[in-house]
C-alpha angles and dihedrals in degrees: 000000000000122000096239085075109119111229117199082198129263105310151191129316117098122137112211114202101231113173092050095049098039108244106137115206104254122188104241108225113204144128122249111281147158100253094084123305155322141309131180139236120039123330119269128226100284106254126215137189123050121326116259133218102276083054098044089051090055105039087058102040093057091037084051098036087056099045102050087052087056089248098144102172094049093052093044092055085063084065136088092229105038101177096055102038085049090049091052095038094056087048094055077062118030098033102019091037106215135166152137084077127188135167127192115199121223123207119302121246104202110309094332115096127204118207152177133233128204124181155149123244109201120177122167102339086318124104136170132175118262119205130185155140138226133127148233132231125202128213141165121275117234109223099036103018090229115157105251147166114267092236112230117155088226070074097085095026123017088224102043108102120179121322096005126136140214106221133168126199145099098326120265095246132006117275116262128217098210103202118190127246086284101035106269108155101245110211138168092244094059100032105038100182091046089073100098090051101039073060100050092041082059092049089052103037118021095112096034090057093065093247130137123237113246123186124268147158105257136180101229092203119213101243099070089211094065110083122239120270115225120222106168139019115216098163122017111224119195126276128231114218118237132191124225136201088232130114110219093216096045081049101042088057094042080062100048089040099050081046086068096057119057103233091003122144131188137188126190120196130178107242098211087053115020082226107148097242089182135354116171139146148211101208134145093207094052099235139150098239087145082068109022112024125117111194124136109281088210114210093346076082088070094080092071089040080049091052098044088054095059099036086055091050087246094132133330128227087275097036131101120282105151125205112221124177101261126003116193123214118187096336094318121107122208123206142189138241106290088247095057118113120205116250111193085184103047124135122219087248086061099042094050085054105052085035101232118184109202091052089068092038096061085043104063091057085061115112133273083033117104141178087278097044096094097038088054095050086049090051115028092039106025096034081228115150117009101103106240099102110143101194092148098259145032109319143153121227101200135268120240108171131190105243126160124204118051097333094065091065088037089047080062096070097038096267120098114063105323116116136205150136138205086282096056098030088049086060097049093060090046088052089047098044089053105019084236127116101215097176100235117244141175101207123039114255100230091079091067109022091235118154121249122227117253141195139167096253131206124329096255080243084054097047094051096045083057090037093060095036090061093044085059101047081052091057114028101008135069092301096055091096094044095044099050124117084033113127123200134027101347121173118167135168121186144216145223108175108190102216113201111253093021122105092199113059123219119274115228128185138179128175139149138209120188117310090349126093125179149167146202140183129191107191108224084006097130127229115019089249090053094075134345089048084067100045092045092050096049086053088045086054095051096047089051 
C-alpha cells in the first residue's frame, strides 16, 4: 500500500444499534444551512443554548443510523463540518473497507456520547473483526441552531487527527523484527514507548530488511514524514529481521524510570561508539520528544559554556570564575537559585558544581569571546546544530544560534534561544567524557550506506577538565542526591529550564557512568535532581 494511494478519508459505513441503546430514529426538520445539511419539511423556531437530551438522542441516532448503512452524505449532514466529515466518511468505506458496522452507544454525559464500534475489516478475500471506542460531542449550530455533531475526525476513529486517513491495503512497507544489539526480539508490547519508532524503523528500513509486505488497516497520517500507524493485521507478511544499536535491559529500566515522570523522555548512548543504547517517553501525546524535541536544556547547557571558556583561554577548570548574587547583561539582570550563596572566590570548577548562573554570565563578556563563540563550540567540538545528523530515524541535532543582546548571556545556561533534547544533551556528555564526537545512531550505518556527522571534537586538556568537573558536580554538587548509590566512574550536571507561562520549571539531567551517557528531561518536572536525576540513575545503573 504505496503512498502514492489516494484516500478519500475514512468514510461511511457504521451501524448503530438503535433499538438496544435507546435512540429512537427522529425526522430532523430544518431548513437548508451551512452548519452542516439538509432537512426536510418547513423550517422550525430557531432554537439557542446547549442542546438537551431529546436533541442529543436524535442527533445521534440519525448520525449513527446513516453511518453504519454506508450512507456518508447523509451522516455527514448530521455534522457541523459536512464536507469534511462526508469526505472522511466515504473513505472508512471505499479506501478503509469497512463494513458489518455496528455502534453501540454508552451513557451520555451531558451532551458527549461515548460509543463502540464494531466492524469488519475485508480486504481481498481476507476479514477480521475490528473493535473499538471514542465518542461524539454535540453542539448548536450556529446559523441554523440545529443540534449537530461537533465534527472531529477522532469521531470516526479515536487516533485519527486532521487530515489523517484510514487505508487498507498491502502495507506500505514489509514488517520488521528489531532485535536489540544481542539479539533480544524488541516489540510494542514489551517496550511500550518504543512504538513510534518501531514505526519509523519499519518506514526506513522494511525492504532493506529483506521482509515481505502483508495487508493491514493503517492511519496514513497527514504529515508524510511521519510513519503509518497500524491498527489491524489481516495478513501477516514476513518480517525481516533488523539489528539495532539498543540494549533490551537499558531499555527495559528507561521505560520503568520515564513511567515515573509525567512528560518526561530519556536517551542513553554509549560514548566509545555513539551507539543508542535507550530512548524511551512518557508522553501523553505520544511523541518522540527523546529524539525530536526542542525545548531549553537549562544549565546542562553549562558544560558547552564550560568548554568554550577554557578553549578561548577565559578561565580553566581551576581558574576563577566567581559567583556574586546578581550579574546584569544589557539591562537584564540574571540571578541564582534563592539558596545560593555568592562565592567571590569561586573557581569554575565550583561554580559548575553548585551551578551558579551569574558566574557564567559575567564569563561569556570576557575577551576574545563574541556573539559566535558559543555557536562555534556547539557546532565545530559537540557536531550540535547543523542539521546532518543519520540516527536512523527522525531527529533533531540541536540549534545554537548566534544572537547578541540578553540572550547571548541566557543562551549560556541553557535558556535564550539555544534548543535541545536527551538525545543531543547525552552526546554531549559522551563528547565531554572522550573528547571525541562520535554522532549518536540506532542502526549501523553500514546497512544503508548514510554518512555519519562528524566534528573535531574537544582539545584531550578541555575534555578532562569537563570530565572532572562533572565528576565533581556527581559527588559534591547538584547531582550529589540523585547519583548516589551509584559505584564506578560517575560525572553528572544538572538543569532547571524557566518556560514562559509555567510556574514549574523543566527538569533536565546528564550523567554519565563508564562507558554509559545519558539524558532526561521532565518538562514542568522542577530542579534538575526532582526528576530527571532519578530517571537518568536508574538508566546508569542499568547500563553498568
Amino acid at each position: 500500500m504505496g503512498k502514492g494511494v489516494k484516500v478519500a478519508v475514512v468514510g461511511g459505513v457504521f451501524a448503530a444499534m438503535l433499538g438496544g441503546a435507546g435512540y429512537g430514529v427522529h425526522t430532523i426538520v430544518s431548513a437548508v444551512s451551512g452548519d452542516g445539511g439538509t432537512g426536510s419539511g418547513a423550517s422550525e423556531t430557531r432554537r439557542s443554548g446547549p442542546p438537551d437530551a431529546d436533541e442529543v438522542r436524535e442527533t445521534t441516532g440519525e448520525f449513527f443510523a446513516a453511518w453504519e448503512k454506508g450512507r456518508a452524505s447523509r451522516a455527514a449532514s448530521f455534522t457541523n463540518n459536512a464536507q469534511e466529515a462526508g469526505a472522511l466518511l466515504t473513505g472508512y468505506g471505499d479506501e478503509a473497507h469497512i463494513g458489518k458496522v455496528r455502534i453501540t452507544p454508552g451513557k451520555a454525559a451531558g451532551t458527549t456520547v461515548p460509543f463502540t464500534v464494531r466492524a469488519t475489516v475485508t480486504y481481498d478475500g481476507k476479514s477480521e473483526p475490528l473493535t473499538y471506542r471514542s465518542e461524539l460531542t454535540v453542539v448548536r449550530g450556529q446559523s441554523t441552531g440545529r443540534a449537530l455533531v461537533d465534527w472531529e475526525p477522532s469521531v470516526v476513529h479515536p487516533e485519527l487527527g486532521d487530515g489523517d486517513t484510514l487505508v487498507t491495503g498491502e502495507s506500505a512497507r514489509p514488517p520488521i523484527e528489531a532485535v536489540d544489539r544481542d539479539g533480544t526480539v524488541l516489540t510494542k508490547e514489551k517496550y511500550p514507548s518504543l512504538g513510534p519508532v518501531l514505526d519509523s524503523l519499519r518506514e526506513k528500513y522494511g525492504e532493506k530488511a529483506g521482509g515481505a509486505p502483508g495487508v493491514e488497516l493503517v492511519i496514513r497520517h497527514a504529515d508524510e514524514a511521519v510513519a503509518d500507524t497500524p491498527l489491524l493485521t489481516l495478513a501477516e507478511g514476513e518480517p525481516g529481521k533488523l539489528r539495532t544499536t539498543l540494549s533490551a535491559g537499558v531499555q527495559s529500566a528507561a521505560e520503568q524510570a520515564v513511567r515515573r515522570f509525567a512528560e518526561s523522555s530519556v536517551v542513553a548512548v554509549k560514548p566509545s561508539t555513539g551507539e543508542v543504547l535507550a530512548v524511551a517517553n512518557h508522553r501523553e501525546d505520544g511523541f518522540n520528544a527523546a529524539f525530536q524535541g526542542r525545548v531549553a536544556p537549562g544549565s546542562t547547557m553549562k558544560i558547552i559554556t564550560a568548554a568554550m571558556l577554557i578553549d578561548n583561554g577565559v578561565t580553566s577548570m581551576n581558574g576563577p570564575a566567581p559567583c556574586p548574587p546578581t550579574a546584569t547583561w544589557q539591562s537584564q539582570t540574571f540571578k541564582n537559585l534563592t539558596d545560593m550563596q555568592p562565592n567571590e572566590n569561586a573557581t569554575l570548577a565550583d561554580s559548575f558544581r553548585r551551578s551558579c548562573n551569574t558566574a557564567f554570565i559575567k564569563l561569556v563578556d570576557e575577551e576574545p569571546l563574541t556573539d559566535a563563540s558559543l555557536t562555534r563550540e556547539a557546532q565545530e567540538r559537540f557536531g550540535l546544530g547543523r542539521d546532518d545528523w543519520q540516527t536512523g530515524i527522525v531527529s533533531f541535532d540541536g540549534s545554537v544560534p548566534a544572537v547578541s543582546g540578553p540572550d547571548r548571556a541566557a543562551n549560556a545556561i541553557g535558556q535564550g534561544q539555544v534548543q535541545m533534547n536527551p538525545l543531543n544533551m547525552a552526546s554531549v556528555t559522551a563528547t565531554a567524557v572522550t573528547g571525541a564526537f562520535r554522532q549518536p545512531y540506532l542502526v549501523s550505518p553500514e546497512l544503508d550506506g548514510r554518512q555519519l556527522a562528524r566534528a573535531e571534537g574537544l582539545p584531550a586538556n578541555t575534555a578532562a577538565q569537563l570530565k572532572q568537573m562533572m565528576r565533581l558536580t556527581a559527588t559534591q554538587g547538584t547531582a550529589r542526591e540523585a547519583m548516589a548509590g551509584l559505584g564506578g566512574d560517575i560525572g553528572a550536571k544538572t538543569g532547571s529550564a524557566e518556560v514562559d507561562g509555567k510556574a514549574t520549571s523543566d527538569s533536565w539531567f546528564t550523567g554519565f557512568r563508564g562507558d554509559v551517557a545519558a539524558a532526561a528531561m521532565a518538562q514542568q518536572g522542577g530542579h534538575g535532581g526532582d526528576a530527571a536525576g532519578p530517571i537518568v540513575a536508574a538508566v546508569l545503573r542499568a547500563g553498568g
